[in-house]
N, C-alpha and C positions, 0 to 999 in steps of 0.2 A: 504494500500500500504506500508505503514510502518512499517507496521510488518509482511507483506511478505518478506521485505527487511531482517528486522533484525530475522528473523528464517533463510533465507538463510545464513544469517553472521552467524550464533549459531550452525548452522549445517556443515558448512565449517570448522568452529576454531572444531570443533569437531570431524571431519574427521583428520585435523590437529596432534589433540590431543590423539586421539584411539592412536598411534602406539606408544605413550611414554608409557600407563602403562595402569594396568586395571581401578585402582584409577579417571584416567583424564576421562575412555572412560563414566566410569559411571555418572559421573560430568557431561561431556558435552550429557550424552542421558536424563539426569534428565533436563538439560538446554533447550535441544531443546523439551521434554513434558511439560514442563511446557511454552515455547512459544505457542507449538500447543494447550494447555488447554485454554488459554489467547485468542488466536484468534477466538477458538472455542467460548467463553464464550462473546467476543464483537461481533460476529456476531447474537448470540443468542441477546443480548442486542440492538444491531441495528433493527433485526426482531421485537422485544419487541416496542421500539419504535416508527417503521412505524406504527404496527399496531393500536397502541394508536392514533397516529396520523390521521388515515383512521376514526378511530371509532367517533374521536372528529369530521371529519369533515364531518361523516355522519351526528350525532348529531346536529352540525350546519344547515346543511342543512334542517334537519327535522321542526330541530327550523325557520328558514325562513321561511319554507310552511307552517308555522303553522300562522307565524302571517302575513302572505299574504291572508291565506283564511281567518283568524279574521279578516282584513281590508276589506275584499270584502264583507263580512257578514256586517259590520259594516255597511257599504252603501248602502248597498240592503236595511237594516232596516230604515237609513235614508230617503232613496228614497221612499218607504212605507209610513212611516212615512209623508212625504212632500206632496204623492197624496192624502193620508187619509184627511189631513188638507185641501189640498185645494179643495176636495168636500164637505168639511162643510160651 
């Protein structure tokens, strides 16, 4: 949001600035590419991010069901284990 704001400021002072010389117009269109480089480049960033974060919290999750079915395994062999024993 903030730097929707501040590309519309940079392209208004820009508008501004075209009619005094060629000098400003180029200034102010080097200003406003390099804000739209910038936003392009943190929304790139932000995508970069979610995705990390989806992957970690598949990861997670996998890791859970892993040691959910190791705990249920685990009991089962107990519980084997306990009937084995008590028909001796």
């Amino acid at each position: 949001m903030k730097k929707t704001i501040a590309l519309s400021l940079v392209l208004a002072a820009s508008m501004s600035l075209a009619a005094c010389s060629k000098k400003a117009d180029d200034a102010a269109a080097n200003a406003a590419d390099t804000m739209a480089s910038e936003a392009v480049e943190g929304a790139d960033n932000a995508a970069d991010a979610t995705m990390n974060a989806a992957d970690a919290a598949t990861n997670a999750t996998a890791n859970a069901a892993d040691a959910a079915g190791n705990a249920v395994d685990a009991a089962a062999d107990a519980a084997a284990n306990a009937a084995d024993a008590a028909k001796k």
